[in-house]
NUNU-916653 format. One record per atom (N, C-alpha, C): z, y negated, x; residue number from 1; atom name; residue in one letter. Coordinates in nm, 3 decimals, decimal comma, always signed. Atoms other than C-alpha are relative to their C-alpha. Layout:
// residues N
c3 / c2 / c1 / n / atom / res
Z / Y / X / NUM / CA / A $
...
END
This chain:
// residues 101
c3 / c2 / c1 / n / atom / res
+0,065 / -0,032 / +0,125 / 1 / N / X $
+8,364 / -11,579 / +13,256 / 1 / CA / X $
-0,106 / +0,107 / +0,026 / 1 / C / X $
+0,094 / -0,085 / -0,083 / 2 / N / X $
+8,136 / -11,278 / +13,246 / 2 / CA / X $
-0,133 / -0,036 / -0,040 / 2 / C / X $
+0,109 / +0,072 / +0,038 / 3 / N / X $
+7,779 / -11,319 / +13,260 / 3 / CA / X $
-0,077 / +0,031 / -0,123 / 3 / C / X $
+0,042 / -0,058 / +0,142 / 4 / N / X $
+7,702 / -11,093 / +12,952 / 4 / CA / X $
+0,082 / -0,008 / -0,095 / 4 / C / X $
-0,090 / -0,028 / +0,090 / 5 / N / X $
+7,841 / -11,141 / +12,637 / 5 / CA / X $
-0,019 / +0,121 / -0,062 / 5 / C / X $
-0,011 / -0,082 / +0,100 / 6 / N / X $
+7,917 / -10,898 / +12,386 / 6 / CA / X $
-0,086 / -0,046 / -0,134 / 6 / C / X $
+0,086 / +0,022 / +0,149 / 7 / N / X $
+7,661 / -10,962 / +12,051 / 7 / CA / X $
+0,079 / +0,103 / -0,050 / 7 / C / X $
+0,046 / -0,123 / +0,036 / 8 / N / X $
+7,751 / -10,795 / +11,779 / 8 / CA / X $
-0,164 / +0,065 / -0,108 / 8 / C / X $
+0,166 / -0,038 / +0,036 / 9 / N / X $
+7,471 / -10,597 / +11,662 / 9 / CA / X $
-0,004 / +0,040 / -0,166 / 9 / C / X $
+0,028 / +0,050 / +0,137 / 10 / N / X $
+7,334 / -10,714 / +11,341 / 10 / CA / X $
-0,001 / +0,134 / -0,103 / 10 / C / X $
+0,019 / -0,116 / +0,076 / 11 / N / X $
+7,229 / -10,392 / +11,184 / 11 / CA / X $
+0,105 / +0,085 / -0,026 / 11 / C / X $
-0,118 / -0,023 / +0,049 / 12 / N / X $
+7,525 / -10,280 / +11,208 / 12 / CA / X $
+0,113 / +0,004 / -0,051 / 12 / C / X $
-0,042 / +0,090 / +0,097 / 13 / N / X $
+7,699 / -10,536 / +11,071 / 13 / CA / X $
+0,006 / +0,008 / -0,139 / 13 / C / X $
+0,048 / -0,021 / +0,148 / 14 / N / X $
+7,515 / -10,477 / +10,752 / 14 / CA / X $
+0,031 / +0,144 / -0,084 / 14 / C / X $
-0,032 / -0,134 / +0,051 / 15 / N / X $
+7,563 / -10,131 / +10,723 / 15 / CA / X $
+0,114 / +0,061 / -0,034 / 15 / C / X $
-0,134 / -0,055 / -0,032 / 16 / N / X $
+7,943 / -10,059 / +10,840 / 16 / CA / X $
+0,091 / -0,135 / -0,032 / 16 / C / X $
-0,126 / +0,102 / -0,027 / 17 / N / X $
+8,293 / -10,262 / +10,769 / 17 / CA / X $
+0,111 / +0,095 / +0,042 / 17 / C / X $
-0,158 / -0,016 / -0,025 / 18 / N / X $
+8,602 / -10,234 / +10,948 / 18 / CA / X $
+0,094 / -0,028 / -0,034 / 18 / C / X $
-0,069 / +0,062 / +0,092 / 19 / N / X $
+8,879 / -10,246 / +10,759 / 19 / CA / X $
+0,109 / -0,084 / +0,038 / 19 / C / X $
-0,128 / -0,012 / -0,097 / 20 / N / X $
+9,194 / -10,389 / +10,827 / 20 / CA / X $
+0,110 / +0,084 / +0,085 / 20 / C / X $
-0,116 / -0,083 / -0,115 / 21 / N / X $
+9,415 / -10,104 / +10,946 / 21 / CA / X $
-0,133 / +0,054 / +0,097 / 21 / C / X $
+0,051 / -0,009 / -0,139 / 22 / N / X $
+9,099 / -10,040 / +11,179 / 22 / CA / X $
-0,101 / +0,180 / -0,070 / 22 / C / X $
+0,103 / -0,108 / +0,028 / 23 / N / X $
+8,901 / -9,743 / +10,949 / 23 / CA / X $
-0,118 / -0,051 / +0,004 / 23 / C / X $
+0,182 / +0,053 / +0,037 / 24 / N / X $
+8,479 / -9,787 / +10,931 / 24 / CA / X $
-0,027 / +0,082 / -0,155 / 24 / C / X $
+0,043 / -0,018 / +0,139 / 25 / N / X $
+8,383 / -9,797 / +10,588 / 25 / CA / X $
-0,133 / +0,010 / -0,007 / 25 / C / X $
+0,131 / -0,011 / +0,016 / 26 / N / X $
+8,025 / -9,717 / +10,486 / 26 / CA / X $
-0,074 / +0,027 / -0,159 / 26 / C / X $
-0,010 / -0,061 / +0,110 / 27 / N / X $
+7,840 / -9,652 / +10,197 / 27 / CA / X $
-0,111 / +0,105 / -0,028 / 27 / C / X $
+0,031 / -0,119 / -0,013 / 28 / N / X $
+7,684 / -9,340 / +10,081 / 28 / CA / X $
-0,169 / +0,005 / -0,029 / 28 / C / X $
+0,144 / -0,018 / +0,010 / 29 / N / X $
+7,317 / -9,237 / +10,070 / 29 / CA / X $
-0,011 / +0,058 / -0,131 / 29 / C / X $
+0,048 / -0,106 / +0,202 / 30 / N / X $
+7,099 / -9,110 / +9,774 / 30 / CA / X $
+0,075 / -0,062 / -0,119 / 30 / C / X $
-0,079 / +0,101 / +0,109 / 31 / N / X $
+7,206 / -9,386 / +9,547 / 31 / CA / X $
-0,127 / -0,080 / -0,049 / 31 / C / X $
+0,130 / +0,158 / -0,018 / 32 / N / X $
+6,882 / -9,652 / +9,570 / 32 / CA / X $
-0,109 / +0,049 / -0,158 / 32 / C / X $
+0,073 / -0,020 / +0,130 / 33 / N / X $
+6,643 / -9,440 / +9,340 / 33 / CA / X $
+0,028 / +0,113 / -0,057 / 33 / C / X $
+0,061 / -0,085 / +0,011 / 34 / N / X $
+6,515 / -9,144 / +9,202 / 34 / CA / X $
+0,171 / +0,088 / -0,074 / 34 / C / X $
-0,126 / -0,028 / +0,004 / 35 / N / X $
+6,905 / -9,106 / +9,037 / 35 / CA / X $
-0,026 / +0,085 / -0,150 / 35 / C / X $
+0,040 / -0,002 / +0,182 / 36 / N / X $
+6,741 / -9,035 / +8,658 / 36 / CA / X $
+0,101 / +0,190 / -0,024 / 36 / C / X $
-0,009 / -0,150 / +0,045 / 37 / N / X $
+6,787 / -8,608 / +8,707 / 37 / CA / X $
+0,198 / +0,028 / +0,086 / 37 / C / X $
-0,130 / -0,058 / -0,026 / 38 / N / X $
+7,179 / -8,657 / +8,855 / 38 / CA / X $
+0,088 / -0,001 / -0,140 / 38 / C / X $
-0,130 / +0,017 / +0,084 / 39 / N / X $
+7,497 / -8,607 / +8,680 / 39 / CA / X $
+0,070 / -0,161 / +0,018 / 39 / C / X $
-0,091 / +0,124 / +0,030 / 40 / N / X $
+7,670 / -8,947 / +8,543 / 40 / CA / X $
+0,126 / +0,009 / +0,131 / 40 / C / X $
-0,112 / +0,013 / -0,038 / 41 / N / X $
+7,968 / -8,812 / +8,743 / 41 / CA / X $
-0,030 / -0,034 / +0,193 / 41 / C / X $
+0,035 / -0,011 / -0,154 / 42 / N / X $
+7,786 / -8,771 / +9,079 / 42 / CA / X $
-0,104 / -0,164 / +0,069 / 42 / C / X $
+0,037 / +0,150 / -0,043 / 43 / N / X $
+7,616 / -9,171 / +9,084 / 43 / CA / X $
+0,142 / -0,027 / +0,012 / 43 / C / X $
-0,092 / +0,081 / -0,056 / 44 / N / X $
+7,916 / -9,270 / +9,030 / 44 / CA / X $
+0,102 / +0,032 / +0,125 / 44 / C / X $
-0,080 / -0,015 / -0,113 / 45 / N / X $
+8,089 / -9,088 / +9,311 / 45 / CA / X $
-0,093 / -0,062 / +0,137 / 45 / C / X $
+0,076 / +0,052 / -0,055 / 46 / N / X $
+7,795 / -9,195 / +9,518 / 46 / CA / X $
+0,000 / -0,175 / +0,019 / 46 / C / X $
-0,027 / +0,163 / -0,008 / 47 / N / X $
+7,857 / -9,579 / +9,429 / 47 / CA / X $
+0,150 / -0,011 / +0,095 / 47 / C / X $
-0,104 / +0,016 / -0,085 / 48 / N / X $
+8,207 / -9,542 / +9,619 / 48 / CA / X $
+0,008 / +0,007 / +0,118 / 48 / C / X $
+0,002 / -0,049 / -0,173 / 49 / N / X $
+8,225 / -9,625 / +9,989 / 49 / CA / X $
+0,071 / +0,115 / +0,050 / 49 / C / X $
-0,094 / -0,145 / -0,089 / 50 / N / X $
+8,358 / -9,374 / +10,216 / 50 / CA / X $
+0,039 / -0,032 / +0,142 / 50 / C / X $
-0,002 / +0,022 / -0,164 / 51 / N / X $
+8,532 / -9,363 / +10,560 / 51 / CA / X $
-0,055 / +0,104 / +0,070 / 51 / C / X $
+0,045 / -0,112 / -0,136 / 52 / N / X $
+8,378 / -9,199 / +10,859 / 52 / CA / X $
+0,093 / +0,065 / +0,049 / 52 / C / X $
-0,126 / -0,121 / -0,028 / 53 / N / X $
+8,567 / -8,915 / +10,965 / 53 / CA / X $
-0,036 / +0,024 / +0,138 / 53 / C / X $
+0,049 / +0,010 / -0,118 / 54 / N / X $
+8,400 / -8,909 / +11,313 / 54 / CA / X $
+0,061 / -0,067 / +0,065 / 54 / C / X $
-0,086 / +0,091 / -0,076 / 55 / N / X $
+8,671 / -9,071 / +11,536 / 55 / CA / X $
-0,102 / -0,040 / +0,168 / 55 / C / X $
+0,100 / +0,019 / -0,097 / 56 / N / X $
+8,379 / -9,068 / +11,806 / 56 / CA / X $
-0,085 / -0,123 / -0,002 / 56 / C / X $
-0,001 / +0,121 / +0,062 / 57 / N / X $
+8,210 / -9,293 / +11,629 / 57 / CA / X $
+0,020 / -0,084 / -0,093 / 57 / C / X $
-0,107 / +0,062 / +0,046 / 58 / N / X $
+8,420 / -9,466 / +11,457 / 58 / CA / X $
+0,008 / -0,114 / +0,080 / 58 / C / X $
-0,037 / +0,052 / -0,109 / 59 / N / X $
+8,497 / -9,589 / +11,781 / 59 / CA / X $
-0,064 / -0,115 / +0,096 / 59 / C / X $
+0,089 / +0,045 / +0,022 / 60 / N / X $
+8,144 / -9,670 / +11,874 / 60 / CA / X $
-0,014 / -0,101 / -0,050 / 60 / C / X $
+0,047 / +0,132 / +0,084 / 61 / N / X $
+8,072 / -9,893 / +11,588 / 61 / CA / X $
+0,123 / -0,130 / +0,016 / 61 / C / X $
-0,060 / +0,094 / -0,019 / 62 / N / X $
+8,390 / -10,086 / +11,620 / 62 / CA / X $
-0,052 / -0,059 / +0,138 / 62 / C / X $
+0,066 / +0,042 / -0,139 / 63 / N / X $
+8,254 / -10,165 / +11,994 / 63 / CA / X $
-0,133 / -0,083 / -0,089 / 63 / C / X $
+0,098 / +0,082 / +0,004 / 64 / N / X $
+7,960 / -10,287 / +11,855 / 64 / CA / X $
+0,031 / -0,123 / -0,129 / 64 / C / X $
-0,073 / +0,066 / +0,112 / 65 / N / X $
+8,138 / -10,463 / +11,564 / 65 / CA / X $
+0,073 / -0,089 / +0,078 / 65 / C / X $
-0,109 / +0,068 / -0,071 / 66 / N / X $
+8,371 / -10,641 / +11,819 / 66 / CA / X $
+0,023 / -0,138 / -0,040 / 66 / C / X $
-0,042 / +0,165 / -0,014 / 67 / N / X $
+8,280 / -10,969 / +11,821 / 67 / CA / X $
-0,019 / -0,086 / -0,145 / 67 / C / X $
-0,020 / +0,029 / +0,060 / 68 / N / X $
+8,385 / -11,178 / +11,566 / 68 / CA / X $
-0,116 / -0,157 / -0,043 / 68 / C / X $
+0,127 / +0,089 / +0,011 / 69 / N / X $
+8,143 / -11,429 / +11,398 / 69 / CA / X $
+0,094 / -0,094 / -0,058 / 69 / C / X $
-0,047 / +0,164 / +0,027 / 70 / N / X $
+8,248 / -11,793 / +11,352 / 70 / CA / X $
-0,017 / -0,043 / -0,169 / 70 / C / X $
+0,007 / +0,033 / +0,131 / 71 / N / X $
+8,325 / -11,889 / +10,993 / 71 / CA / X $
+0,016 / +0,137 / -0,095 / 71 / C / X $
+0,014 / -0,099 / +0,088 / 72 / N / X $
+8,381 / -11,562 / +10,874 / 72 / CA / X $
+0,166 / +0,066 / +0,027 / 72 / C / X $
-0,086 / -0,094 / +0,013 / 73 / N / X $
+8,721 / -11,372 / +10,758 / 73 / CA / X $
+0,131 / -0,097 / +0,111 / 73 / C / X $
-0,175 / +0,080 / -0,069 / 74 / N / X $
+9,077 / -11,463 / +10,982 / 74 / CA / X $
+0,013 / -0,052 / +0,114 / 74 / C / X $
+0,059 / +0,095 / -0,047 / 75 / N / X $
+8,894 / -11,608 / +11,230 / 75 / CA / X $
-0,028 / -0,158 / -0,011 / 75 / C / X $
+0,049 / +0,147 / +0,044 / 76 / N / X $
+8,756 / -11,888 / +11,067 / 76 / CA / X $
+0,151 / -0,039 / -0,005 / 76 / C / X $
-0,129 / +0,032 / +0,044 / 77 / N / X $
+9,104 / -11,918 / +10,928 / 77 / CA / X $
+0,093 / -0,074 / +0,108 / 77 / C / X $
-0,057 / +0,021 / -0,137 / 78 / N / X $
+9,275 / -11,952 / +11,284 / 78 / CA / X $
-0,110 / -0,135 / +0,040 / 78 / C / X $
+0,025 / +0,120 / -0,053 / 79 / N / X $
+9,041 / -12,207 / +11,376 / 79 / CA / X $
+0,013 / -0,106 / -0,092 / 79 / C / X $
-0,103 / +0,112 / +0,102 / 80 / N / X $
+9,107 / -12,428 / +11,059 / 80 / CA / X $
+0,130 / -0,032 / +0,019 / 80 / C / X $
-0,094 / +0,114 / -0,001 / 81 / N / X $
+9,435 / -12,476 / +11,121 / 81 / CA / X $
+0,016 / -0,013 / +0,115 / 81 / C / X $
+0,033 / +0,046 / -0,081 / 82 / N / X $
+9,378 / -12,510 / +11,462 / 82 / CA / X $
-0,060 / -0,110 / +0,025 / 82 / C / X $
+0,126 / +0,101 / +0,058 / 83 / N / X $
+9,121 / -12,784 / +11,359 / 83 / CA / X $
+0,110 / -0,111 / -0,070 / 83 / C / X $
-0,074 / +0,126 / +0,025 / 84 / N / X $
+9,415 / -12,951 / +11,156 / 84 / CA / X $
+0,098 / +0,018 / +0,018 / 84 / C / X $
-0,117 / +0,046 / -0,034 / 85 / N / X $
+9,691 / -12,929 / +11,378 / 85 / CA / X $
-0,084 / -0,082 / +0,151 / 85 / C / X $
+0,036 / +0,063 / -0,049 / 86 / N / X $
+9,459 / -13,103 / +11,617 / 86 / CA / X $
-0,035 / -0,089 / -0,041 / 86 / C / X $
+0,007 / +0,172 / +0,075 / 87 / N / X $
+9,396 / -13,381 / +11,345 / 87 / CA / X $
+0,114 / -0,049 / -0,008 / 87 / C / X $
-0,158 / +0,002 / -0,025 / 88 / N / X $
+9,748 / -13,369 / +11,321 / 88 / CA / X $
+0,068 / -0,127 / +0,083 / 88 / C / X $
-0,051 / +0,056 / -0,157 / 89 / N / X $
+9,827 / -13,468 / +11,682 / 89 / CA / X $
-0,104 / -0,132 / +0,006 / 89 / C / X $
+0,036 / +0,139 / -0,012 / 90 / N / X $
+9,581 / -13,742 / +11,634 / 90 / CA / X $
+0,045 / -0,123 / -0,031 / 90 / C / X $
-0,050 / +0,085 / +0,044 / 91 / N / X $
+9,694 / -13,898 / +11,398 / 91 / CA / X $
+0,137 / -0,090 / -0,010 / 91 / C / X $
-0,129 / +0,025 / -0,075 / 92 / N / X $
+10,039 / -13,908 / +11,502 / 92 / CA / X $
-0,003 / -0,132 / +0,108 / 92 / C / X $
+0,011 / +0,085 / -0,147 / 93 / N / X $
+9,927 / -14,047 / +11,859 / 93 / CA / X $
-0,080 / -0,165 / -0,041 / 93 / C / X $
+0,032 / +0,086 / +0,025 / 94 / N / X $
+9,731 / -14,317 / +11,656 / 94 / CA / X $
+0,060 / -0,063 / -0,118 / 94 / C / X $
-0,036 / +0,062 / +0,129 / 95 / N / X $
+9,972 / -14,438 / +11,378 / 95 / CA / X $
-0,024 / +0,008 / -0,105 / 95 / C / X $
+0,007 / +0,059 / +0,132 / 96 / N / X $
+9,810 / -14,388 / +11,128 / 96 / CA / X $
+0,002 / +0,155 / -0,050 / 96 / C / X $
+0,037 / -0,119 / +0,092 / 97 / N / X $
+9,816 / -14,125 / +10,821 / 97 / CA / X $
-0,071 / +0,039 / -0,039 / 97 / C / X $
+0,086 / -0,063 / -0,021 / 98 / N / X $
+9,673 / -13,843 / +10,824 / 98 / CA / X $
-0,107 / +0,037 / -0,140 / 98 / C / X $
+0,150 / -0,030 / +0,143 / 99 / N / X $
+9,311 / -13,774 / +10,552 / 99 / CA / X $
+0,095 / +0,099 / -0,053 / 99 / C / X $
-0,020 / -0,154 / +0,105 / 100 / N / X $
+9,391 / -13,613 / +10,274 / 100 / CA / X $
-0,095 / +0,040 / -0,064 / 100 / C / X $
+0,092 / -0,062 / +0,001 / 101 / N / X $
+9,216 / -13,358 / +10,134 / 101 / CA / X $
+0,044 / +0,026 / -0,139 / 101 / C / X $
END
């Protein structure tokens, strides 16, 4: 096992998503205030995420994005039924039928 894990790093977390086919999504600056003197058409292009076009980092943030947090997204998922095909096998090995839910 190595002696450092991988964190991933929070702030970045918050800022960036990876999508499923593996783009970084972000969302755009100059949105928060001071919007009164834009064009209608230009908030709203501003409210739409965008991908990073930077395959450099891109690359980067997925590294720091790596590790997957417990309870969250297809993760969690994988360990649920992991979770009840090990209630499963219990209940089997002890006769009796299994909780329902």
């Amino acid at each position: 096992m190595p002696s450092v894990k991988m964190k991933t790093h929070k702030g970045t977390k918050r800022r960036f998503k990876v999508t499923a086919t593996g783009k970084v999504v972000h969302k755009r600056c100059g949105s928060s205030h001071l919007n009164s003197h834009m064009s209608g058409k230009r908030i709203r292009k501003l409210r739409k995420p965008v991908v990073l076009q930077n395959k450099a980092v891109a690359a980067k943030l997925r590294r720091a994005l790596q590790r997957r947090e417990a309870g969250h997204g297809r993760f969690a998922t994988a360990l649920a039924a992991a979770a009840a095909a090990q209630a499963e096998q219990q209940a089997e090995g002890e006769g009796a039928a299994p909780p329902v839910e």
